[in-house]
N, CA, C and O atoms as a GROMACS GRO file, in nm:
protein
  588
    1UNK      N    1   0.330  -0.249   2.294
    1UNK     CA    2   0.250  -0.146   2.356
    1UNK      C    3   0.292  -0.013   2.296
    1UNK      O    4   0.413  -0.002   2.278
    2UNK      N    5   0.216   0.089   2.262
    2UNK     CA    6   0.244   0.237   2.212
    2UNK      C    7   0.150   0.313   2.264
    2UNK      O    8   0.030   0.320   2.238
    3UNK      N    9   0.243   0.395   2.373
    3UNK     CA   10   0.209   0.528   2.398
    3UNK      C   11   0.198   0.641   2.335
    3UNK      O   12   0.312   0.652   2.291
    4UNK      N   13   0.131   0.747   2.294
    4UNK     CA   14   0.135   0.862   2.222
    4UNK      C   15   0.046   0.986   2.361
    4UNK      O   16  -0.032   0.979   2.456
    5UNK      N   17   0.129   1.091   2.281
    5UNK     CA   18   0.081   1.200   2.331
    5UNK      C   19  -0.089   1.241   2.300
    5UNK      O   20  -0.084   1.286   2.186
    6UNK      N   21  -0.188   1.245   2.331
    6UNK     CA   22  -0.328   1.254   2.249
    6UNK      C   23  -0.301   1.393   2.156
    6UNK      O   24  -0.385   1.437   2.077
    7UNK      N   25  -0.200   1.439   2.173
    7UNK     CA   26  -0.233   1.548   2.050
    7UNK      C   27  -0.140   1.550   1.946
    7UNK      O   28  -0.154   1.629   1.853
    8UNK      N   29  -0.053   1.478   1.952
    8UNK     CA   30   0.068   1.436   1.837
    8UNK      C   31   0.007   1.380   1.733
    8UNK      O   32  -0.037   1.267   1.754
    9UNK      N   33  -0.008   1.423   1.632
    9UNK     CA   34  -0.100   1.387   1.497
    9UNK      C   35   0.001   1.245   1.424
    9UNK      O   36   0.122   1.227   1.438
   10UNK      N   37  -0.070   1.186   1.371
   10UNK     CA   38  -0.020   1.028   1.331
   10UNK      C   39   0.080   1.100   1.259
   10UNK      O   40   0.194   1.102   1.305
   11UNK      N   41   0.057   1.151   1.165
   11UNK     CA   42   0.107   1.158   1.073
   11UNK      C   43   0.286   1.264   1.074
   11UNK      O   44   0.345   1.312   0.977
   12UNK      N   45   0.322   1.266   1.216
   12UNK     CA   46   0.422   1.274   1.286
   12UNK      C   47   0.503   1.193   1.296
   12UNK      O   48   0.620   1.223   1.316
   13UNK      N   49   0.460   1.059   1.284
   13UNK     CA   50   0.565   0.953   1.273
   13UNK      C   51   0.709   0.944   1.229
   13UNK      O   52   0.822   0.905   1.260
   14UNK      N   53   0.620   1.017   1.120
   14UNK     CA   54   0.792   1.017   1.014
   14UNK      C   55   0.871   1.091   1.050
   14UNK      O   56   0.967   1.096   0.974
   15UNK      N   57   0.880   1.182   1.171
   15UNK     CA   58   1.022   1.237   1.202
   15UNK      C   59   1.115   1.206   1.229
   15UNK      O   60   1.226   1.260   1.230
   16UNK      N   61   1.048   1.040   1.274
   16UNK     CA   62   1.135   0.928   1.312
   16UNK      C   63   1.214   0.837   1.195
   16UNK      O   64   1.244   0.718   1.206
   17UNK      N   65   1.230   0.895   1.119
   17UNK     CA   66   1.290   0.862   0.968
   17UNK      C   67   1.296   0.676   0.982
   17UNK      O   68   1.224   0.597   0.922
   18UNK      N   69   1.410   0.645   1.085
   18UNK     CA   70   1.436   0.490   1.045
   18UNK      C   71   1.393   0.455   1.209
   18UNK      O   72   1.485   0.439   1.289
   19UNK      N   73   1.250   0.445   1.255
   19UNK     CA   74   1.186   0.394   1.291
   19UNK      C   75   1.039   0.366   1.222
   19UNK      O   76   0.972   0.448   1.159
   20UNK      N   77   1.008   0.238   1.247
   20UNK     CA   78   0.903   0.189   1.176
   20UNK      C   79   0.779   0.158   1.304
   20UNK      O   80   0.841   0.133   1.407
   21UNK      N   81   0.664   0.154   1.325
   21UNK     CA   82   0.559   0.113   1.400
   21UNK      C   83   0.503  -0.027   1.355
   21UNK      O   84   0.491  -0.045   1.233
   22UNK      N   85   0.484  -0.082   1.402
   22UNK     CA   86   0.439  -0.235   1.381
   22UNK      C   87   0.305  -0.232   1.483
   22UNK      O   88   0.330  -0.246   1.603
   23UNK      N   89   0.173  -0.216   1.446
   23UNK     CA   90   0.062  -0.120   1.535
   23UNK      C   91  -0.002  -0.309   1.560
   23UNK      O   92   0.037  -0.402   1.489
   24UNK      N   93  -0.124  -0.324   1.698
   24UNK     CA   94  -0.163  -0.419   1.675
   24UNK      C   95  -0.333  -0.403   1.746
   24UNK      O   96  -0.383  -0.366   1.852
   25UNK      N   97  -0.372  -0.448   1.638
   25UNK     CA   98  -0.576  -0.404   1.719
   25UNK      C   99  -0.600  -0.516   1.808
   25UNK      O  100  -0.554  -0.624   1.770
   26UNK      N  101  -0.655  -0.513   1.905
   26UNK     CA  102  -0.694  -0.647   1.989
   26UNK      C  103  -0.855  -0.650   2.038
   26UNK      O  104  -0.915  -0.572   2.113
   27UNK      N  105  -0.899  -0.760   1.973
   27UNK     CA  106  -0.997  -0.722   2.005
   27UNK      C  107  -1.108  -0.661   1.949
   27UNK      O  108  -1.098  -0.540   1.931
   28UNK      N  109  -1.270  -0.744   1.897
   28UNK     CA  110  -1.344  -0.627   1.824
   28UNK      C  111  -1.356  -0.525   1.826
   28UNK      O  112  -1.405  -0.479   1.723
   29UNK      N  113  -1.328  -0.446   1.914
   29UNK     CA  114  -1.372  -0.282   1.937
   29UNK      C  115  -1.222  -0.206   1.904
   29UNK      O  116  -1.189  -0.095   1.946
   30UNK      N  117  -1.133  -0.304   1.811
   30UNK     CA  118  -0.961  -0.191   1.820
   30UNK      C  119  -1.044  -0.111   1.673
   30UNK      O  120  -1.124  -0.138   1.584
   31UNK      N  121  -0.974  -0.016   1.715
   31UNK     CA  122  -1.017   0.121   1.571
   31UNK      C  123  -0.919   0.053   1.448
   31UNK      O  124  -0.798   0.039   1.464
   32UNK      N  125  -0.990   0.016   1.328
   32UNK     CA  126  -0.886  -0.020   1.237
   32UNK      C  127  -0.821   0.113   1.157
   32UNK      O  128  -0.708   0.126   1.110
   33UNK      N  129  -0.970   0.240   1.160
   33UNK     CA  130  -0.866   0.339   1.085
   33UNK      C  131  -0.704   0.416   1.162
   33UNK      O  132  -0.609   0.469   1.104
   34UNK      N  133  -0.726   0.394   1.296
   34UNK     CA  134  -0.610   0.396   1.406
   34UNK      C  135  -0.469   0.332   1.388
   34UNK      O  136  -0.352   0.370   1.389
   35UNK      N  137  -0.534   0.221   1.371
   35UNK     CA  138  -0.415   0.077   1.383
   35UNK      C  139  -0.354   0.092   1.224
   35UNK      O  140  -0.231   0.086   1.215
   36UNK      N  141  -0.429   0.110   1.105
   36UNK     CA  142  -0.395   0.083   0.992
   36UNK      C  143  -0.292   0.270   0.982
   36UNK      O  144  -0.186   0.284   0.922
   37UNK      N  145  -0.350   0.360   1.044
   37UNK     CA  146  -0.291   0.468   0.980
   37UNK      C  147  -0.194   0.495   1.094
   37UNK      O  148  -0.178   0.616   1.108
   38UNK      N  149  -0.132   0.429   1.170
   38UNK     CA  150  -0.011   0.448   1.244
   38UNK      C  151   0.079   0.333   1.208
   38UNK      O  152   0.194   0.315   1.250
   39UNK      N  153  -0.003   0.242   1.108
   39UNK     CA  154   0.143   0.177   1.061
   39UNK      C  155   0.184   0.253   0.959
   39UNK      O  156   0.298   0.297   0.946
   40UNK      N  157   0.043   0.280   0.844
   40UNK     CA  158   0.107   0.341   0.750
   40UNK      C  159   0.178   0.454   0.772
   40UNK      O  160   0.286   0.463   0.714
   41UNK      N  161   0.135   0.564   0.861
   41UNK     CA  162   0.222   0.673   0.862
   41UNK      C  163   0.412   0.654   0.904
   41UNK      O  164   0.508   0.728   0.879
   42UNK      N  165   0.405   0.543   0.964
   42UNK     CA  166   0.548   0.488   1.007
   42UNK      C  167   0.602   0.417   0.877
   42UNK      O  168   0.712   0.461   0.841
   43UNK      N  169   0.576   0.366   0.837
   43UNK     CA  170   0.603   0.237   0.767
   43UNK      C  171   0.618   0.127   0.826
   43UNK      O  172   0.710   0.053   0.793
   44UNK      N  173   0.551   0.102   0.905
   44UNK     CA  174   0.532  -0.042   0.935
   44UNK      C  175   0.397  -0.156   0.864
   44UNK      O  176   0.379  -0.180   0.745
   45UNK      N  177   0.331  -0.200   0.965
   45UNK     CA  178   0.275  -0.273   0.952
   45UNK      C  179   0.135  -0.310   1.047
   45UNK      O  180   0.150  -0.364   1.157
   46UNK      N  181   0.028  -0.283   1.006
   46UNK     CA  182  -0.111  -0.338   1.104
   46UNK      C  183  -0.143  -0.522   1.154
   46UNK      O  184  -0.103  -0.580   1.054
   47UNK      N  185  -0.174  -0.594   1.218
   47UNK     CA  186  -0.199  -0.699   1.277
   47UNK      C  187  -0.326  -0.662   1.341
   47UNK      O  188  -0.346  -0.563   1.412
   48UNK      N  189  -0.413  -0.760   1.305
   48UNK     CA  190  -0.522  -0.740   1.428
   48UNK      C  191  -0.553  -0.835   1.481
   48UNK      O  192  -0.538  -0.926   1.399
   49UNK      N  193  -0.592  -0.875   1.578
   49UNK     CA  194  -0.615  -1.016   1.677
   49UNK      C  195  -0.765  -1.018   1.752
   49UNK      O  196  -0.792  -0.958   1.856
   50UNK      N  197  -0.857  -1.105   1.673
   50UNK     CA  198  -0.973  -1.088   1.690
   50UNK      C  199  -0.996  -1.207   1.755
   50UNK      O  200  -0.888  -1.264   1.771
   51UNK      N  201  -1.106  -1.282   1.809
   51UNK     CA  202  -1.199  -1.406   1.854
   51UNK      C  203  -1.085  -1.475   1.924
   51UNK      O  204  -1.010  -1.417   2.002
   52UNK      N  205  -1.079  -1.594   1.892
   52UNK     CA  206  -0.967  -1.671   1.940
   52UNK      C  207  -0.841  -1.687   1.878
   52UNK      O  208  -0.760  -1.772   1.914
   53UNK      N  209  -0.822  -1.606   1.782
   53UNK     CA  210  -0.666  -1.591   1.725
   53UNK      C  211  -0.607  -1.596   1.827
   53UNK      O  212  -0.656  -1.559   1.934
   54UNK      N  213  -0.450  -1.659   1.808
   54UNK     CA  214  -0.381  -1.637   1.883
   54UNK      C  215  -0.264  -1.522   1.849
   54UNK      O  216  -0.219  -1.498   1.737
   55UNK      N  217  -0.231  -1.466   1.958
   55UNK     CA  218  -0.127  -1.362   1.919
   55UNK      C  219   0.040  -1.381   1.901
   55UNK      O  220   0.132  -1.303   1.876
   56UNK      N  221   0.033  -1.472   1.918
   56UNK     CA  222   0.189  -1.546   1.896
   56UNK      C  223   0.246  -1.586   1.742
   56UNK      O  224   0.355  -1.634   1.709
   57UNK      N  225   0.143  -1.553   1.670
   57UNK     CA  226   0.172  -1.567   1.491
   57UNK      C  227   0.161  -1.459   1.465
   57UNK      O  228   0.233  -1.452   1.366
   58UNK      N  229   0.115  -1.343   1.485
   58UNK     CA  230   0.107  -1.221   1.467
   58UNK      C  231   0.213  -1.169   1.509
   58UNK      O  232   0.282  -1.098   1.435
   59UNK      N  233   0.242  -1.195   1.629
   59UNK     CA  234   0.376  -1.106   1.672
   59UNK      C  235   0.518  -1.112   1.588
   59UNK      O  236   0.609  -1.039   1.549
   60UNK      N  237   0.471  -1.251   1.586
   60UNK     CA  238   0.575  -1.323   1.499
   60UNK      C  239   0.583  -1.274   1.386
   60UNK      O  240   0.696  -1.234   1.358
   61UNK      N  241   0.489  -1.258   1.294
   61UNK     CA  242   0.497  -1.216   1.132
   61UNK      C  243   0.553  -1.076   1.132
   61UNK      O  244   0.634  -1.032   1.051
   62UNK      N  245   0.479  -0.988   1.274
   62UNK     CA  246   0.545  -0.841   1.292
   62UNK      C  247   0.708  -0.835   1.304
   62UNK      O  248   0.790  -0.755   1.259
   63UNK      N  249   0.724  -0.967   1.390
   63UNK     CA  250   0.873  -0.955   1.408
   63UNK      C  251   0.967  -0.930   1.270
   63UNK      O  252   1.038  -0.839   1.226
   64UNK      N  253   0.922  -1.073   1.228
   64UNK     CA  254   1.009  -1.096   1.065
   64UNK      C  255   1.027  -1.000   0.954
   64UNK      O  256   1.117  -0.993   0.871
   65UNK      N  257   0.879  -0.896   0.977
   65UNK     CA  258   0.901  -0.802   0.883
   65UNK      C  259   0.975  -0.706   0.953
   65UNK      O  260   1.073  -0.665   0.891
   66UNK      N  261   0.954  -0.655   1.073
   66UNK     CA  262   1.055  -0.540   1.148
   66UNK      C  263   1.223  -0.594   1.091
   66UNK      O  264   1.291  -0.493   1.079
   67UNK      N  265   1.271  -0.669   1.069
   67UNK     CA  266   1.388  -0.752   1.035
   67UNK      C  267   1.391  -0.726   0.935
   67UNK      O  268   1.467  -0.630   0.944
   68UNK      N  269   1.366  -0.735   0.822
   68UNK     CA  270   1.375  -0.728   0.678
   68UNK      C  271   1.365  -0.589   0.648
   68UNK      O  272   1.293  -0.501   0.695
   69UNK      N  273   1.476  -0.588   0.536
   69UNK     CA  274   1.440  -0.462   0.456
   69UNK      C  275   1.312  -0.428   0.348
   69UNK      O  276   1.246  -0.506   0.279
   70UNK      N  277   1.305  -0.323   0.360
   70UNK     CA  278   1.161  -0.223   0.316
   70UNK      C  279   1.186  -0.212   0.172
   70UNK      O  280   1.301  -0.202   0.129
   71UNK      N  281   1.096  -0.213   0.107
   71UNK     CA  282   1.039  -0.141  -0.033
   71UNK      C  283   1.004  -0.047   0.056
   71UNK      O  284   0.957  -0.079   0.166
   72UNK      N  285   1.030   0.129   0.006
   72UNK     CA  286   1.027   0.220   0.040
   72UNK      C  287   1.018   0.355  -0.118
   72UNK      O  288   1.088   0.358  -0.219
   73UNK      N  289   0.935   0.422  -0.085
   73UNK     CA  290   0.902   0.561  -0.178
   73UNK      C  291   0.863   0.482  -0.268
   73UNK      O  292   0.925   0.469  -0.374
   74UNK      N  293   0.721   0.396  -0.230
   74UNK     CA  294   0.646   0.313  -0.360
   74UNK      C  295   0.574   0.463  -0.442
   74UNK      O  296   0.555   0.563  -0.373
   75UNK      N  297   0.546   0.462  -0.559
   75UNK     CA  298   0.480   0.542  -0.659
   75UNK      C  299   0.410   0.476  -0.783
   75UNK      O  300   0.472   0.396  -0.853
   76UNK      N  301   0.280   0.509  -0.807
   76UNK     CA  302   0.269   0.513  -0.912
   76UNK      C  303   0.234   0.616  -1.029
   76UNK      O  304   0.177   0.724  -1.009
   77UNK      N  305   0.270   0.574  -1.136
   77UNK     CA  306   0.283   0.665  -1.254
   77UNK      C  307   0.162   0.625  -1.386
   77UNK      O  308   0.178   0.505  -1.413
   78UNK      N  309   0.092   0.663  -1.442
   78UNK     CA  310  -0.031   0.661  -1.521
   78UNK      C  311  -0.012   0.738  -1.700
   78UNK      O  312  -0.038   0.856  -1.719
   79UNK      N  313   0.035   0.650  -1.808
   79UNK     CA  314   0.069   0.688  -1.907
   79UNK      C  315  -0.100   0.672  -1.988
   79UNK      O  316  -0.151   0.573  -2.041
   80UNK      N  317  -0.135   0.765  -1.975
   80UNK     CA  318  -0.294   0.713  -2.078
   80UNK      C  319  -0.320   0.791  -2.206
   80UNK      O  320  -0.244   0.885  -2.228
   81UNK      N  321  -0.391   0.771  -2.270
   81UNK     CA  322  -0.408   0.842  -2.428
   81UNK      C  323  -0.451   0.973  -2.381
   81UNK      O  324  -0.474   0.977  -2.260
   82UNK      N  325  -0.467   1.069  -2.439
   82UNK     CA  326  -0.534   1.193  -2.440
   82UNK      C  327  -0.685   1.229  -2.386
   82UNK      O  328  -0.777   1.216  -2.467
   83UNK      N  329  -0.712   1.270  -2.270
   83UNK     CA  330  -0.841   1.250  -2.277
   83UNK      C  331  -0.908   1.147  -2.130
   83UNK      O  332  -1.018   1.130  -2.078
   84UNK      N  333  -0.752   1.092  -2.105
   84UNK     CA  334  -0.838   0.966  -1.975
   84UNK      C  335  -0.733   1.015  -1.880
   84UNK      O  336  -0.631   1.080  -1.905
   85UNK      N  337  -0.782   0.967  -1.760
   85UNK     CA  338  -0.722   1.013  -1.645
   85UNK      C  339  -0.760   0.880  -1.570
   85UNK      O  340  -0.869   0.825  -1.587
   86UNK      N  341  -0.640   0.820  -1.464
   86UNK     CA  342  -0.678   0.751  -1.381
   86UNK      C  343  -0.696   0.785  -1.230
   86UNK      O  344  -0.607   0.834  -1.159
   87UNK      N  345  -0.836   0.750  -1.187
   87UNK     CA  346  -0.795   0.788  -0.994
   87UNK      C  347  -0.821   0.694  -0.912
   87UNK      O  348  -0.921   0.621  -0.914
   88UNK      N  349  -0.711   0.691  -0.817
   88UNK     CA  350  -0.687   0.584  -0.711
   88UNK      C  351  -0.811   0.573  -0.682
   88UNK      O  352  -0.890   0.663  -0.709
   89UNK      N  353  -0.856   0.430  -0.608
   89UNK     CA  354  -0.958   0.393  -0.540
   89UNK      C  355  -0.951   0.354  -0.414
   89UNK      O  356  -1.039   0.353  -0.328
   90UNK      N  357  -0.780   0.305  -0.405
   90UNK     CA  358  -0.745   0.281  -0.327
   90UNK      C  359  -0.624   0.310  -0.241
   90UNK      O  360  -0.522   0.322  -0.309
   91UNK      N  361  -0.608   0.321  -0.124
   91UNK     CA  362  -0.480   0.435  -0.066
   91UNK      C  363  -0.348   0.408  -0.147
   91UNK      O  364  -0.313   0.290  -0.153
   92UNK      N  365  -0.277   0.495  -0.205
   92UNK     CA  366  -0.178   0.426  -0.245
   92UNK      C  367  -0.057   0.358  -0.128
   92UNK      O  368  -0.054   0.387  -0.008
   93UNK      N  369   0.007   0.291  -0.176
   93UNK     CA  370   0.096   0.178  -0.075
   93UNK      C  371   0.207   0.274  -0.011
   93UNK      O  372   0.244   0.360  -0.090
   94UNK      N  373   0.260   0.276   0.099
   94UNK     CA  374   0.404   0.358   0.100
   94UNK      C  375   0.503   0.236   0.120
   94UNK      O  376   0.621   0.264   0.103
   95UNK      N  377   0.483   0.150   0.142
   95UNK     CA  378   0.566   0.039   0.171
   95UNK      C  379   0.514  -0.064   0.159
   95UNK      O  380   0.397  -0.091   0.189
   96UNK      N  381   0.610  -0.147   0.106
   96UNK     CA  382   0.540  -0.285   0.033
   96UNK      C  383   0.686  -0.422   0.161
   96UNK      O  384   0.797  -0.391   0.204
   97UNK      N  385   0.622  -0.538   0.176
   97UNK     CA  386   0.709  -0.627   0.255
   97UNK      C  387   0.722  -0.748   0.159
   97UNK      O  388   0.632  -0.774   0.079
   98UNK      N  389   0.862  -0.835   0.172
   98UNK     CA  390   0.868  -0.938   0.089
   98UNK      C  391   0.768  -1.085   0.128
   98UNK      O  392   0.766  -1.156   0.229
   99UNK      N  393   0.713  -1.089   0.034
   99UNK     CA  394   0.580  -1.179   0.054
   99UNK      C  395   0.440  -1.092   0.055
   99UNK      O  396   0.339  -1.137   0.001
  100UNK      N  397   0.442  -1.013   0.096
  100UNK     CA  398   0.330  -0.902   0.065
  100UNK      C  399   0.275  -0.868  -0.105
  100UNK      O  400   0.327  -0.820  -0.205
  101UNK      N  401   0.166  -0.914  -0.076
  101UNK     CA  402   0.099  -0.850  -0.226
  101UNK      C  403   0.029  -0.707  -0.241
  101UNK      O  404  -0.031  -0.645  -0.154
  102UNK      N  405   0.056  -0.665  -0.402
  102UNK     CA  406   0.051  -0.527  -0.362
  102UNK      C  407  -0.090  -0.530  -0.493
  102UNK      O  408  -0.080  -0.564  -0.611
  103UNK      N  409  -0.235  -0.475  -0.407
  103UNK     CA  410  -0.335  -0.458  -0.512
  103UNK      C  411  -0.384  -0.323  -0.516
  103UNK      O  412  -0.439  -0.266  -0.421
  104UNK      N  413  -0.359  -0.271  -0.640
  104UNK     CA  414  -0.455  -0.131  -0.656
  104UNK      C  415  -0.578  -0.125  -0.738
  104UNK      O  416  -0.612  -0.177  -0.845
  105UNK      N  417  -0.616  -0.073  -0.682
  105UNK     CA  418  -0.812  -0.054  -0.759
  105UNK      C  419  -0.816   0.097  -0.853
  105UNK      O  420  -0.831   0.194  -0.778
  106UNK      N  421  -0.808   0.125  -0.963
  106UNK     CA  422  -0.810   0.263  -0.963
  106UNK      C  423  -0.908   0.261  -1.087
  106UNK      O  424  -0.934   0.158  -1.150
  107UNK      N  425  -0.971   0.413  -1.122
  107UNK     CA  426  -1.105   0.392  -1.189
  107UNK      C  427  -1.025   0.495  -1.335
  107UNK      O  428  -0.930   0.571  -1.321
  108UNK      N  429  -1.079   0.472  -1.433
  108UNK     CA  430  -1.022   0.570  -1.528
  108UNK      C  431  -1.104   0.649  -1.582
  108UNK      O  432  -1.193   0.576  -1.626
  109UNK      N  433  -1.129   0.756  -1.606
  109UNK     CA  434  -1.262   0.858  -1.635
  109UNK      C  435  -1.215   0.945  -1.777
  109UNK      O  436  -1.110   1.010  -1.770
  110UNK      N  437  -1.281   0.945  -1.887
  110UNK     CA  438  -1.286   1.054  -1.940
  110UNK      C  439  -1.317   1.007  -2.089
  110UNK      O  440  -1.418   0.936  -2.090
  111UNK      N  441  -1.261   1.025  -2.213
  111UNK     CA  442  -1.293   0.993  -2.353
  111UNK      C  443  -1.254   0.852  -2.381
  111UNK      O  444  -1.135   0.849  -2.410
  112UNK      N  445  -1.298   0.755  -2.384
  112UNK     CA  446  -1.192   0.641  -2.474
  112UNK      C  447  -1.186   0.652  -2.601
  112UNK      O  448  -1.280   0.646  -2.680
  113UNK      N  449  -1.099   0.666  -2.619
  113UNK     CA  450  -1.026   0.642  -2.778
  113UNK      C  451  -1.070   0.540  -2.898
  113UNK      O  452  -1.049   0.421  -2.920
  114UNK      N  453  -1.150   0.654  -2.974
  114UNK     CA  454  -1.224   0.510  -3.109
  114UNK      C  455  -1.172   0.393  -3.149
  114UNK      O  456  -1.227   0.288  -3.184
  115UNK      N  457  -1.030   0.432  -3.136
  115UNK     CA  458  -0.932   0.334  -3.172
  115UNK      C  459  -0.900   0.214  -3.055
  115UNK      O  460  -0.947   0.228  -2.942
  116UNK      N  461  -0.830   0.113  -3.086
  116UNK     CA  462  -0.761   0.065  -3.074
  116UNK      C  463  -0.627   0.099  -2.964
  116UNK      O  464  -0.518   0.134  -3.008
  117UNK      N  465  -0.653   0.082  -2.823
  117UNK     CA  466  -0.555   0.215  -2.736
  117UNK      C  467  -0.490   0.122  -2.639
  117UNK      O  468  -0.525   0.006  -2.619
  118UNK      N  469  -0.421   0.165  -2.599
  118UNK     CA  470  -0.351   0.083  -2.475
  118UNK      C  471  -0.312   0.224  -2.332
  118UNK      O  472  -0.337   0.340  -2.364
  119UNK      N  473  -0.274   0.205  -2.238
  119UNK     CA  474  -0.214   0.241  -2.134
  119UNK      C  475  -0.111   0.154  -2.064
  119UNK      O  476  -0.092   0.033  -2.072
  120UNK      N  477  -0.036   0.264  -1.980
  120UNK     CA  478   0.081   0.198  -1.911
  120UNK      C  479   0.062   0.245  -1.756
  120UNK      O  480   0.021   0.357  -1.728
  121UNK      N  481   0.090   0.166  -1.676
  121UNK     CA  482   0.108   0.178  -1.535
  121UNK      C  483   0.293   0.149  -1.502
  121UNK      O  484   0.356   0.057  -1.555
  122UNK      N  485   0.349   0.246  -1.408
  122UNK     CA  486   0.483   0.228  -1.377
  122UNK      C  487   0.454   0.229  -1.228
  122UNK      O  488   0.366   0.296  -1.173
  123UNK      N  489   0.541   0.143  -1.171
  123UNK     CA  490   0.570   0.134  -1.035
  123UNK      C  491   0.662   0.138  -1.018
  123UNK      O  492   0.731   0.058  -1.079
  124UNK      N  493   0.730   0.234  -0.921
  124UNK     CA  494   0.876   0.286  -0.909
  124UNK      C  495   0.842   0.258  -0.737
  124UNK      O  496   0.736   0.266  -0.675
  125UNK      N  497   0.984   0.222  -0.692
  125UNK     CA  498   1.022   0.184  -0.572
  125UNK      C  499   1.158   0.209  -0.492
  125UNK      O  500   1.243   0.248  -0.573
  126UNK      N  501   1.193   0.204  -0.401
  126UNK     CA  502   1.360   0.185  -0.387
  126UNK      C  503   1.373   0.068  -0.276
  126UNK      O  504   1.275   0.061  -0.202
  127UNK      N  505   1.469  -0.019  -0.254
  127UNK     CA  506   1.506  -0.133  -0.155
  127UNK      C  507   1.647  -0.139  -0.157
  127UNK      O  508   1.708  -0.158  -0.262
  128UNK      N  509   1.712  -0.123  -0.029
  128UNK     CA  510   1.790  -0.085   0.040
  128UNK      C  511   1.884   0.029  -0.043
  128UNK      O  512   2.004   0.006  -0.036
  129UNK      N  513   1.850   0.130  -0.108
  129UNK     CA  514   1.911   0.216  -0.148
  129UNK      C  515   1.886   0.231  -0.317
  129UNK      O  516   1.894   0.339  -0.374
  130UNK      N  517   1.857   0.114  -0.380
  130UNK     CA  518   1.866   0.116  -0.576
  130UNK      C  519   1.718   0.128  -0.567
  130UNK      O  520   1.640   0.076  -0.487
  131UNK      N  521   1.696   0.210  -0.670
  131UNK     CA  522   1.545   0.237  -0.716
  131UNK      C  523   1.529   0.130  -0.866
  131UNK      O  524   1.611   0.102  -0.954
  132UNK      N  525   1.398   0.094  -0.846
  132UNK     CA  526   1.370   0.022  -0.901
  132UNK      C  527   1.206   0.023  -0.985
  132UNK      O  528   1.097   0.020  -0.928
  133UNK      N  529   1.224   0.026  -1.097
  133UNK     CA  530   1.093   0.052  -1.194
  133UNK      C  531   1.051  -0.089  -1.283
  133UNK      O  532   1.117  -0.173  -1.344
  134UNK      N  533   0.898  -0.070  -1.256
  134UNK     CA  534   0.839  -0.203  -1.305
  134UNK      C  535   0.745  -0.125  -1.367
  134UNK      O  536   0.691  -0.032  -1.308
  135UNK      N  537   0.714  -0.164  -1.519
  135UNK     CA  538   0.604  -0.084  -1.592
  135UNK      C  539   0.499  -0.255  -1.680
  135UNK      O  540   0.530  -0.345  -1.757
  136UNK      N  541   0.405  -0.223  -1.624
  136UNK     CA  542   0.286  -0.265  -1.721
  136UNK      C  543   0.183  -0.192  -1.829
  136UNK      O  544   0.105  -0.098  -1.813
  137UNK      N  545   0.215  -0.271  -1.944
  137UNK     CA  546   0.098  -0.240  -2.039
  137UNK      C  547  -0.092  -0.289  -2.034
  137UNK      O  548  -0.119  -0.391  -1.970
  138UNK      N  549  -0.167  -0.237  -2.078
  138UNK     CA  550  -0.275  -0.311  -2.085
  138UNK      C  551  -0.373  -0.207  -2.190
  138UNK      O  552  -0.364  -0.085  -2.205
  139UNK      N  553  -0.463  -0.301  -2.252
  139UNK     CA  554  -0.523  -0.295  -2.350
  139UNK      C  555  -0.619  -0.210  -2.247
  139UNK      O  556  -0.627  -0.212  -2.124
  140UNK      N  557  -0.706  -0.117  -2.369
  140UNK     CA  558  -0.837  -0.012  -2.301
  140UNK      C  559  -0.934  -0.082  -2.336
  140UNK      O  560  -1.038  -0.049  -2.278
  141UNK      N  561  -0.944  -0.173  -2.414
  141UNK     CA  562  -1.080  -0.212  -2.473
  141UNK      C  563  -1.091  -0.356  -2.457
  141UNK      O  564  -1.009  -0.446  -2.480
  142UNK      N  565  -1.243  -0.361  -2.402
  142UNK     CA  566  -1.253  -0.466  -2.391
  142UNK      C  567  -1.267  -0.563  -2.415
  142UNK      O  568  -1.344  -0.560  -2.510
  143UNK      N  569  -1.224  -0.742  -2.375
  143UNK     CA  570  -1.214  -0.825  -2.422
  143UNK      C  571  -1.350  -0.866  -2.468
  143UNK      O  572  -1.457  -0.810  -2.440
  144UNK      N  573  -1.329  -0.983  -2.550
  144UNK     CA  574  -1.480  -1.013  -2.627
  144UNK      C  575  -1.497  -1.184  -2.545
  144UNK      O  576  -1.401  -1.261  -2.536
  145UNK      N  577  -1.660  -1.221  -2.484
  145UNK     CA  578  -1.631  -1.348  -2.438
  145UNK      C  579  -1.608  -1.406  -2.554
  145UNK      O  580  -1.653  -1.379  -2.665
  146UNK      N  581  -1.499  -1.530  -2.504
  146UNK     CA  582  -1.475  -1.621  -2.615
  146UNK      C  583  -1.558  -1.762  -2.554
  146UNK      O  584  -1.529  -1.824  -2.452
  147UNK      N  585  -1.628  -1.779  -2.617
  147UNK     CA  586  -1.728  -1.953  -2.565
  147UNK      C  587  -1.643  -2.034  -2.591
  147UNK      O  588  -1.664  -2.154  -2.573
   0.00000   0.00000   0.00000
């Protein structure tokens, strides 16, 4: 259950440094932009419990992650040729959980390169204190079908 003040803005959460919200919608009519942006602003986690779900696997999955340590200060970083720019499509992550998959959508706008080009994506993170960087390459141009 979570009480709030109606005028304490979500995004207050974080004063609570090492408290996390674990938010839960019940029910067709729960607000998902509500439920989703008081986990994210905490770092927790959204659950929603619709039709005949039961709520006893949910609570549960909330539990296990409240228990576990956080991927925390997720970032990403955008190395592109001269000329391109990438923009999110999608919120970026602040916290990622073990078993959790992490998907970003992002659109890239501007010149492509006559040539032959590549880009890099870096994902920088920290878990329980060591920061940690994961970088992918990928080609700009597109593949050709192969029959």
């Amino acid at each position: 259950m979570l009480s709030c003040h109606p005028l304490l803005p979500v995004t207050n959460f974080r004063l609570f440094s090492n408290r996390r919200c674990f938010s839960f919608g019940i029910g067709e009519g729960a607000s998902t932009s509500l439920i989703k942006g008081i986990a994210r602003a905490s770092g927790g986690a959204a659950e929603f419990i619709t039709g005949n779900e039961r709520i006893q696997s949910k609570a549960l999955r909330a539990l296990k992650r409240s228990l576990q340590p956080v991927v925390e200060g997720v970032s990403l970083s955008w190395d592109l040729p001269a000329g391109l720019s990438a923009k999110m499509l999608s919120p970026e992550p602040t916290v990622i959980f073990r078993g959790q998959r992490l998907i970003v959508y992002a659109q890239l706008t501007g010149t492509m390169p006559p040539a032959e080009a590549t880009g890099k994506v870096c994902l920088k993170y920290t878990l329980q204190g060591t920061q940690f960087e994961n970088q992918v390459a990928f080609s700009l141009q597109p593949k050709s079908d192969a029959k």
